[in-house]
N, C-alpha and C positions, 0 to 999 in steps of 0.2 A: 504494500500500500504506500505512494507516494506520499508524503506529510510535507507540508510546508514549515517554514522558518518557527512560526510561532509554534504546531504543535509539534517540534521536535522537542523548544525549549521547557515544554510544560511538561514531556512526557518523561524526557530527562529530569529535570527537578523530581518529578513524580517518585521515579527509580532512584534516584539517590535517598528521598526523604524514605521512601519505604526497606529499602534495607537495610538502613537506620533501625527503623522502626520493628524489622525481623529478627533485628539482632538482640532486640533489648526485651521484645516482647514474645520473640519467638520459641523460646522454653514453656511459655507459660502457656500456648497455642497449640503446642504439638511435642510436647512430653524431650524426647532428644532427638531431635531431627536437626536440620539447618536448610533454611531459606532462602533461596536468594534468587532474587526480582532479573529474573534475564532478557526482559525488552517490556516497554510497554508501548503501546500505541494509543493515537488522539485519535477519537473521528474528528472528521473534519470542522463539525460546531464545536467542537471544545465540551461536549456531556456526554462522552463517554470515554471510560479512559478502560481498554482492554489491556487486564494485565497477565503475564505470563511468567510460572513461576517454575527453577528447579528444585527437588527435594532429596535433601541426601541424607543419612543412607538409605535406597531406596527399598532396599529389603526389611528393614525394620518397620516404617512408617507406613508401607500399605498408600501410598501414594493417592489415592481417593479418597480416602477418611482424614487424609491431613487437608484437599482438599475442602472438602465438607466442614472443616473443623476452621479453618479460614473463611470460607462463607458466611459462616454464622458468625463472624466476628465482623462483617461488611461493615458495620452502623461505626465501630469502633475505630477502623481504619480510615474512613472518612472523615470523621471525626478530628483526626491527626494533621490528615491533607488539611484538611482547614484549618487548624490551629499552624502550621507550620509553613505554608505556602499561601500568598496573598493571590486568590484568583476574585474574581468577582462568581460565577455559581462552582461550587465543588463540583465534580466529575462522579454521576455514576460510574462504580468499578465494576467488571467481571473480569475476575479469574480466571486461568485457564491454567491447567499443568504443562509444561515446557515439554516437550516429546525430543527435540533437534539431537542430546545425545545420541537419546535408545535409536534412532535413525540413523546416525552416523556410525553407529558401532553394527547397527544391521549391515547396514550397505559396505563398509571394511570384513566384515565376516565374508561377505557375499564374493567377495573382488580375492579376501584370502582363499575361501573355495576355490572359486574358476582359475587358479595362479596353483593350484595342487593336482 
């Protein structure tokens, strides 16, 4: 998705202020895990900020219950964007789990296959 000047800058602020926000808050979300915010994107009005997140280690956390477990903390995470970032309206967030690893380790499996 192409993003202009402005929603690069919000989206970045976005990601810096939230994995901030993972770090400090994210034991208390998701038992031992660690979070970290690896893109997020603006739509184009500026009210919706789709965020995309990796979870490590991915074997303990069950990667869908931590997301579930962040969802239900939406009100709170927004909450933060606006105390810490001066926008005029906050950004609905959604979530999403970050897949680009588990993908890239597919597609290097796949290339080490056809190379054996």
């Amino acid at each position: 998705m192409q993003q202009n000047k402005r929603q690069r800058q919000i989206a970045s602020e976005i990601k810096h202020k939230l994995g901030e926000y993972f770090i400090r808050e994210g034991k208390t979300i998701t038992e031992d895990s660690l979070i970290s915010v690896s893109r997020v994107e603006m739509s184009p009005d500026l009210q919706y900020a789709d965020i995309y997140i990796s979870i490590y280690p991915e074997e303990i956390t069950e990667g869908e219950g931590v997301i579930e477990k962040i969802q239900g903390n939406i009100k709170q995470i927004r909450m933060f964007i606006a105390r810490n970032i001066r926008l005029r309206l906050v950004p609905e967030i959604r979530i999403f789990k970050d897949d680009s690893m588990e993908y890239a380790d597919r597609i290097n499996k796949i290339l080490r296959d056809l190379g054996e």
